[in-house]
PAZAPA-4460 file (N, C-alpha, C; in steps of 0.05 Angstrom, whole numbers, plus 32768, in hexadecimal, padded with zeros to 4 digits):
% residues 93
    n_x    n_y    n_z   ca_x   ca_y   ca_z    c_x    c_y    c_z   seq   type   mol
   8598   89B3   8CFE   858F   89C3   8CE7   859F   89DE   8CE8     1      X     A
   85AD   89EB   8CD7   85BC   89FF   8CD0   85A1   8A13   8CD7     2      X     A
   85B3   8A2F   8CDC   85A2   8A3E   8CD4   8593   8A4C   8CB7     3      X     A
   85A4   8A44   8CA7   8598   8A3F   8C86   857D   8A3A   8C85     4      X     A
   8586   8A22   8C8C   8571   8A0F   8C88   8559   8A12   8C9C     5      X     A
   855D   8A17   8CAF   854A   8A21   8CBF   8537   8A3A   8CB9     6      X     A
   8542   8A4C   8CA9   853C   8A60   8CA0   8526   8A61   8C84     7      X     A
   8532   8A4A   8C73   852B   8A4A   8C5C   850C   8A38   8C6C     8      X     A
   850A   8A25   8C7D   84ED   8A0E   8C83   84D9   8A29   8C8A     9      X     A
   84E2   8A3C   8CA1   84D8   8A4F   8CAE   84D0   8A5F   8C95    10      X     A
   84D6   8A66   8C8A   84D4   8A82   8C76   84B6   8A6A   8C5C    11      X     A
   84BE   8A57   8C51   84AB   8A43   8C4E   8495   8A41   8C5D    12      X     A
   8491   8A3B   8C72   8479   8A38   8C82   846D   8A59   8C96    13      X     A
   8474   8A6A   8C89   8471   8A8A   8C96   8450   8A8A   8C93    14      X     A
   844D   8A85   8C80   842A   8A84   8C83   841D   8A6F   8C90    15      X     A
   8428   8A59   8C96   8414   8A3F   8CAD   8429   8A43   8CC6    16      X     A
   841F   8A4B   8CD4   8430   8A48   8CED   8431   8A31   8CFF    17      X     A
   841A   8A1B   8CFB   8411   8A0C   8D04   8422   89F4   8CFD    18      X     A
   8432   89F3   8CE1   8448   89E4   8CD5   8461   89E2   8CE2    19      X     A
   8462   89F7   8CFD   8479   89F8   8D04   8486   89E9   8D1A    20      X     A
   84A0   89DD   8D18   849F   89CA   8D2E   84BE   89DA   8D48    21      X     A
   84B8   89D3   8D5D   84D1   89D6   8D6A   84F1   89D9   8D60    22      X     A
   84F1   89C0   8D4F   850B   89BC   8D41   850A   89DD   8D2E    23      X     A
   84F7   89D8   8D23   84F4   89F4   8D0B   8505   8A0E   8D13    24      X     A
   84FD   8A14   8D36   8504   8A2C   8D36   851C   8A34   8D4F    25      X     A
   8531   8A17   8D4B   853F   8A13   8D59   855D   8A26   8D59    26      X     A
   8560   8A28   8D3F   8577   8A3B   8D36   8569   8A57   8D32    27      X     A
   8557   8A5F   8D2E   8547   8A76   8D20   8551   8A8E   8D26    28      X     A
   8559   8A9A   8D19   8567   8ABC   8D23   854F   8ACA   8D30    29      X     A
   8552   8ADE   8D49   8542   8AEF   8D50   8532   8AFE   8D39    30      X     A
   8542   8B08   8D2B   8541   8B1E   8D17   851B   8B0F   8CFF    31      X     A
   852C   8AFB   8CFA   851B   8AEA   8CEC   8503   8AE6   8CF3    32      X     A
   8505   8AE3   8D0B   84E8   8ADF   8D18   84CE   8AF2   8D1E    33      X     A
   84E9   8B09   8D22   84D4   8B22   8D23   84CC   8B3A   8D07    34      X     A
   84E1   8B2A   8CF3   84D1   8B32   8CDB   84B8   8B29   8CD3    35      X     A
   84BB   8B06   8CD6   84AA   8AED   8CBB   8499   8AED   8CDA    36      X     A
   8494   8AED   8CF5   8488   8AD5   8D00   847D   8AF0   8D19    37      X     A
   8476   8B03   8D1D   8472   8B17   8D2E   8459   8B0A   8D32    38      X     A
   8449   8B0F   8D1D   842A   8B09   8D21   841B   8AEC   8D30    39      X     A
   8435   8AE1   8D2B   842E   8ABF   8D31   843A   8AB8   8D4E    40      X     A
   8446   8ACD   8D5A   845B   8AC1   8D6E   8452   8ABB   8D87    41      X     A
   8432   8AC3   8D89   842C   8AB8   8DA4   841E   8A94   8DA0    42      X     A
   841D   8A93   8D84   841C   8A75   8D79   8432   8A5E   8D79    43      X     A
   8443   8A6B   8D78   845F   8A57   8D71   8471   8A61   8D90    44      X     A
   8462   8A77   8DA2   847B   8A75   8DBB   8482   8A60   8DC9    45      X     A
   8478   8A52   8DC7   8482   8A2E   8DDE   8494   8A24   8DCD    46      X     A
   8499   8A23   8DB6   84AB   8A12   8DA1   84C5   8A25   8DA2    47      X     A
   84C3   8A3D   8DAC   84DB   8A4F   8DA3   84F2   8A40   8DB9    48      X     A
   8508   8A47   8DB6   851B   8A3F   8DCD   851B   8A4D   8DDD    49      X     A
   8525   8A4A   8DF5   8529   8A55   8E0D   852E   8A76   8E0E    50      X     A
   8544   8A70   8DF9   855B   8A8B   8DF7   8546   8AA4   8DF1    51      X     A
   8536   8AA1   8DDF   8520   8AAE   8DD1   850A   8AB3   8DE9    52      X     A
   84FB   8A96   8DEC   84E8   8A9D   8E09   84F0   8AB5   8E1B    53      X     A
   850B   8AB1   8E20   8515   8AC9   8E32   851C   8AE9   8E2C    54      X     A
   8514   8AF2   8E10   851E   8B01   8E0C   850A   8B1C   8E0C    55      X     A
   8514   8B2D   8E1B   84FA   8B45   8E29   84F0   8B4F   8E0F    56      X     A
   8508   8B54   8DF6   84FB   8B63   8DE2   84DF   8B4B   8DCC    57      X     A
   84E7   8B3A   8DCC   84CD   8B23   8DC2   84B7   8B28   8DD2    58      X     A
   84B8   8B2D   8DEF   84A9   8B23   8E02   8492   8B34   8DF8    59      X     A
   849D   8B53   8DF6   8490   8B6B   8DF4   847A   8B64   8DDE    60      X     A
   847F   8B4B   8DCB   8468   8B4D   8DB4   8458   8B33   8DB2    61      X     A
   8458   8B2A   8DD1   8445   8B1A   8DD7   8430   8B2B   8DE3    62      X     A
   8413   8B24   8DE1   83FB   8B30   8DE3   83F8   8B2E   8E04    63      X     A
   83EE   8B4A   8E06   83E8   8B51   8E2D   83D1   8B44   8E2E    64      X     A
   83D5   8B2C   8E45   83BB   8B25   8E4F   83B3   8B2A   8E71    65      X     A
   83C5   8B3D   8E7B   83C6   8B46   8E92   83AD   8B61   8E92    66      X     A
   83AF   8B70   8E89   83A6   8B88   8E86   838F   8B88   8E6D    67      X     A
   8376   8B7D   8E7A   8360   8B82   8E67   8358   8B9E   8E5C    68      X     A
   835F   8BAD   8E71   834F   8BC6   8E6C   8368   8BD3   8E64    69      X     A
   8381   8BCA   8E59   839B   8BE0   8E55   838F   8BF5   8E43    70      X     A
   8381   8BF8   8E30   8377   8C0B   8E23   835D   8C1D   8E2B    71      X     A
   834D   8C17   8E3D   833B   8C23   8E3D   8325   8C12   8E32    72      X     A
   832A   8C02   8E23   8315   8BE4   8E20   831A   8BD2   8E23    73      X     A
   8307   8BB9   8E1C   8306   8BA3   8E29   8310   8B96   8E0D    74      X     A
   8318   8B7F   8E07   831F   8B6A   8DF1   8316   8B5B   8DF2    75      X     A
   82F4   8B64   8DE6   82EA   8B3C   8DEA   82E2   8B36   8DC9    76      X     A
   82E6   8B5A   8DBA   82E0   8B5A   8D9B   8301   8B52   8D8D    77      X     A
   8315   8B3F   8D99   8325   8B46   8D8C   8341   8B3B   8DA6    78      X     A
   8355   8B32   8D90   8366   8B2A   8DA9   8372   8B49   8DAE    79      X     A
   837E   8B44   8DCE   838B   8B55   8DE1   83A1   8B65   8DD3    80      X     A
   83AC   8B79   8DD2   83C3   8B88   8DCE   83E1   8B7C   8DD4    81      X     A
   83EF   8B81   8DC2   840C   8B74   8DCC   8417   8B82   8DDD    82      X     A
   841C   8B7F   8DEE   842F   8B87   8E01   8440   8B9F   8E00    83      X     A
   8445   8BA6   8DEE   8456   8BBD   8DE1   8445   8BD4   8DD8    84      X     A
   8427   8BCA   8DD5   8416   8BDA   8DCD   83FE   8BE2   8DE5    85      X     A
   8403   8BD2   8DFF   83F5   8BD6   8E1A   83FE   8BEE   8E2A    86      X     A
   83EC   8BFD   8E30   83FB   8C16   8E44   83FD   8C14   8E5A    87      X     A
   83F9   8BFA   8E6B   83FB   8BF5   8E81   841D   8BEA   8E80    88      X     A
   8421   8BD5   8E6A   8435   8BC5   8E69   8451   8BDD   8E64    89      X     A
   8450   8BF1   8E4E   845E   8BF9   8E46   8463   8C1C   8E65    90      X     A
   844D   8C19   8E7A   8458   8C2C   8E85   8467   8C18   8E9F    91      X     A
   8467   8BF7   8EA2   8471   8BEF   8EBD   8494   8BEC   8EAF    92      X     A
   8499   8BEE   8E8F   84BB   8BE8   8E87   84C2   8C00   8E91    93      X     A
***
């Protein structure tokens, strides 16, 4: 699948994330993903490729499940803080 075309299925299914398959987000630009798919990305991270899995700046906007208390509360009203938004996470970079 081109990246076109990869672009155009992805940008289509931006609201069901659940539609999305491995193949889908095989070509996918970084860029792309962290426009249309930020909110969704700890949903679709196993399907991403490798290249992506590995990349520290993505990583940052997967949700901290290390540090319950990174804020001063607990998250049981609500999922955990992203990573980028944890003050434990953002003082060990």
């Amino acid at each position: 699948m081109s990246v076109e075309n990869c672009i155009e299925t992805l940008y289509l299914k931006r609201d069901n994330p659940d539609e999305i398959t491995s193949s889908d987000l095989k070509n996918i630009p970084k860029s792309f993903l962290k426009y249309y798919y930020l909110k969704y990305l700890s949903r679709i991270w196993n399907l991403l490729p490798i290249h992506l899995q590995e990349d520290k700046e993505l990583q940052q906007y997967l949700r901290c499940r290390r540090h319950p208390y990174n804020n001063g509360n607990v998250h049981y009203d609500g999922p955990p803080p992203r990573r980028i938004d944890c003050r434990i996470c953002r003082n060990e970079n």
